[in-house]
C-alpha positions in Angstrom: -49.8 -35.6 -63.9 -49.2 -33.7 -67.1 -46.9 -35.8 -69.8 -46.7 -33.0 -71.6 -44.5 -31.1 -69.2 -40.6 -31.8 -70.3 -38.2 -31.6 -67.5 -34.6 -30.9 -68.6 -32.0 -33.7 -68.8 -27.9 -33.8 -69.5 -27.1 -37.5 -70.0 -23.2 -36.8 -68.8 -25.1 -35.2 -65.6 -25.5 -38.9 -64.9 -23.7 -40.3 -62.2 -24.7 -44.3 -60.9 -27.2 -46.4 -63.1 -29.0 -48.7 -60.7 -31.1 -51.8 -62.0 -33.4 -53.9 -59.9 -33.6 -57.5 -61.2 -36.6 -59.9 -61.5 -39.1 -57.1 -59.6 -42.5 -58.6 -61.5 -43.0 -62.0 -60.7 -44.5 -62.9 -63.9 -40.8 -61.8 -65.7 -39.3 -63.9 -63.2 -41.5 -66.5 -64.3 -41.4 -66.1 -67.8 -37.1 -66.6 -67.6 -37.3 -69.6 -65.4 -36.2 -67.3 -62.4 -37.2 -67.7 -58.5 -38.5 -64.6 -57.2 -36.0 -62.9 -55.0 -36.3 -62.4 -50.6 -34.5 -58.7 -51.3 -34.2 -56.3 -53.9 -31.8 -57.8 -57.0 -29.2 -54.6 -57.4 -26.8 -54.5 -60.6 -25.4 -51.6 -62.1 -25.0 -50.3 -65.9 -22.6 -47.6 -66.7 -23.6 -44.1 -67.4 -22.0 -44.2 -70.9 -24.8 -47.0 -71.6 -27.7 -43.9 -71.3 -28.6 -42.3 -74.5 -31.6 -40.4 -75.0 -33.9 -41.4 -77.5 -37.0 -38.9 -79.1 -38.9 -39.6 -82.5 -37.2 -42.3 -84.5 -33.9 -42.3 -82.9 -31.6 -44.6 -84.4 -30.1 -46.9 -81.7 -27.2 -49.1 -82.7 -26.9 -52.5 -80.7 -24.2 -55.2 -80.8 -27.1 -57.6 -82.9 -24.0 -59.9 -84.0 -23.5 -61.3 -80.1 -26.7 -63.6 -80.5 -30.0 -62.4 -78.9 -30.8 -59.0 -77.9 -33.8 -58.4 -75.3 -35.7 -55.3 -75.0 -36.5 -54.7 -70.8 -39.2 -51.5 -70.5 -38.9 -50.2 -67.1 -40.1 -47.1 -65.4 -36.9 -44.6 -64.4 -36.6 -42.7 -61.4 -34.0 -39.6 -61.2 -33.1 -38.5 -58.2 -32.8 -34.8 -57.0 -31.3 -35.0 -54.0 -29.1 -37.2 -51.5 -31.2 -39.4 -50.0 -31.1 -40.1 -46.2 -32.3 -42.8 -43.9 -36.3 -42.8 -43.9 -37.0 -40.9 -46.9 -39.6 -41.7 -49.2 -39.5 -41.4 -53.1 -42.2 -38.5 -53.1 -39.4 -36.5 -51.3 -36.1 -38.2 -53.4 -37.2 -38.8 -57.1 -38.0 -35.3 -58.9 -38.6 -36.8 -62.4 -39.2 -40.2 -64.2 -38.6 -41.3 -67.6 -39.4 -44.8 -69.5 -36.4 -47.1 -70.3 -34.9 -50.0 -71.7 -32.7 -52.5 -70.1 -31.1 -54.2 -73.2 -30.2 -57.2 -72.8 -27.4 -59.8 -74.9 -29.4 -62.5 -73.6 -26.9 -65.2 -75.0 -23.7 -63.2 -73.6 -25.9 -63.4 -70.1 -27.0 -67.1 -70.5 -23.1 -68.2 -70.7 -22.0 -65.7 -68.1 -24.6 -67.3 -65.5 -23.4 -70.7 -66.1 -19.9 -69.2 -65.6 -20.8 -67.4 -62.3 -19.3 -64.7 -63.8 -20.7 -60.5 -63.6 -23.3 -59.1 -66.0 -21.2 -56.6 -67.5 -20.9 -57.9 -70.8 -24.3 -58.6 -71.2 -26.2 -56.0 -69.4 -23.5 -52.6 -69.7 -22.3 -52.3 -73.2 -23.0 -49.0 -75.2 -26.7 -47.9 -75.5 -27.8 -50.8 -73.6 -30.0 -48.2 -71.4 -31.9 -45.7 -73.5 -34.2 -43.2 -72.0 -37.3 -41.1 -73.2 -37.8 -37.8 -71.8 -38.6 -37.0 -68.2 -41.5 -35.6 -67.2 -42.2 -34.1 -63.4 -42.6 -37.2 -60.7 -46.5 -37.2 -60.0 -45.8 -38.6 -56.3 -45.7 -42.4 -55.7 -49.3 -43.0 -55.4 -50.2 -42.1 -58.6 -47.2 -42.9 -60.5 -47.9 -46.9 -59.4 -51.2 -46.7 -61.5 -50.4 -45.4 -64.5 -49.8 -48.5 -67.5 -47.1 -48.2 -69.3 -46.3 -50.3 -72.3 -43.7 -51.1 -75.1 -44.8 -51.3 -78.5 -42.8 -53.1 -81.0 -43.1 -52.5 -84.6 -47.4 -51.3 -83.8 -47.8 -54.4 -82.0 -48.0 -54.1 -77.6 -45.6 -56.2 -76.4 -44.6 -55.2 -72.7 -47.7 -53.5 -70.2 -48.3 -53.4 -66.7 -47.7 -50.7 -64.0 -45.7 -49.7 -60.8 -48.5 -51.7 -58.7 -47.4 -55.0 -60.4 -44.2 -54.8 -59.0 -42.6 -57.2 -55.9 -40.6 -54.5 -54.1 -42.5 -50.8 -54.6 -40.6 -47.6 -55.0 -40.5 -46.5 -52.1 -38.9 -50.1 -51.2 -36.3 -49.9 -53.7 -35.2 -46.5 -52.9 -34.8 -47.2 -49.4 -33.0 -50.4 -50.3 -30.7 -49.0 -53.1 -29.9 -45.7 -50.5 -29.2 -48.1 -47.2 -26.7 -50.5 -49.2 -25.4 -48.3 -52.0 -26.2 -44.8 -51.6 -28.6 -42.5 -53.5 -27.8 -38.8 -54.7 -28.6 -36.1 -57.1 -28.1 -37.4 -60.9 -28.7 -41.0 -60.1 -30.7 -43.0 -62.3 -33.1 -46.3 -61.1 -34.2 -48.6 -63.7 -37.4 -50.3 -61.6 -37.5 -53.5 -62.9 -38.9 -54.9 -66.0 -42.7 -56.5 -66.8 -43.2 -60.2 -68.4 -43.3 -59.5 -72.5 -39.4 -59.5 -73.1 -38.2 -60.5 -76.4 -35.4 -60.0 -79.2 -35.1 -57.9 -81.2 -33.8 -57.5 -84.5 -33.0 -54.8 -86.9 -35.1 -52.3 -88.4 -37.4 -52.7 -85.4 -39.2 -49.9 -84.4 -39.8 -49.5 -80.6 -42.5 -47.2 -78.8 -42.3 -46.1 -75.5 -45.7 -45.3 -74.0 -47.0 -43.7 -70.9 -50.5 -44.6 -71.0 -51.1 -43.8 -74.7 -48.9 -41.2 -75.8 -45.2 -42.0 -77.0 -42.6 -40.6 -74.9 -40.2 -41.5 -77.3 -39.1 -44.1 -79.5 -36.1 -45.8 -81.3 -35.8 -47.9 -84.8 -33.1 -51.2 -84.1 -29.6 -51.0 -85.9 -26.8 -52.8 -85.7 -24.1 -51.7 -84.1 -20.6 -50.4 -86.3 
């Protein structure tokens, strides 16, 4: 696998934005969560994707109560994805990602039994790094990826931590919802989530180089 290797990328190419839910059990944990029997599906819309490189300023809706930061590993897909086919043959490239989160907005929306939208799908809630070229599923699973906030490591693990693996999720996602060219999947998100406020700087790392990275703003 070669990082340096850029792989082009229109964000209004995007079509659906899957996110799987609670897919490391020590996230789960750390939230107060029970670990789900099936892949937890939720969607964000494409307008939420921005693309963020050196420094990119990244406006979030601060004033709602607590914001989380969510690192996840994201797969695009190249193609339509049939019955029985595995990620090596759907995903072409990957990126690293953030599933913001209004934490507060989501707290009262549970209690409400109410969707996620508000909390999971506004604006720039889902920024994304460059991709690079999909490695193949078995060594894509062990390479660490981490978030660092303001130089400090806040979010690490890898693809082999996760509850349902990618070849799981994509046969999931594709059986219930359908899978084609220009669809994004967020993976799920490592323990280490946390607010953030800002002026925070945040580092996206594929083992240790910096596929990109955003400073915190509020948002106008």
């Amino acid at each position: 696998m070669n990082a340096d290797l850029k792989v082009n990328f229109d964000p209004s190419a995007v079509r659906n934005v899957y996110c799987i839910g609670r897919n490391y059990r020590l996230h789960a944990a750390e939230l107060g969560n029970d670990v789900p029997a099936q892949p937890m599906v939720f969607l964000k819309p494409s307008h939420a994707v921005s693309l963020i490189a050196d420094g990119t300023q990244l406006p979030l809706p601060l004033h709602t109560g607590a914001v989380h930061h969510e690192i996840e590993l994201v797969l695009r897909i190249g193609r339509k994805v049939t019955p029985g086919m595995t990620a090596d043959e759907a995903v072409d490239a990957y990126a690293l990602g953030i599933d913001f989160t209004l934490r507060d907005v989501q707290d009262v929306l549970k209690q409400k039994g109410h969707p996620w939208l508000a909390a999971k799908g506004v604006l720039n809630s889902a920024p994304i790094t460059r991709f690079v070229p999909f490695p193949g599923t078995a060594e894509l699973e062990r390479i660490p990826f981490s978030l660092v906030k303001n130089d400090e490591t806040v979010q690490f693990s890898s693809a082999e931590e996760m509850i349902f693996s990618l070849n799981t999720l994509i046969s999931y996602v594709a059986q219930h919802y359908g899978l084609g060219e220009g669809d994004l999947l967020f993976t799920g998100t490592p323990a280490g989530v946390g607010p953030v406020q800002a002026r925070d700087r945040l580092a996206l790392c594929l083992r240790e180089e910096v596929l990109g990275s955003c400073i915190i703003t509020e948002q106008g």
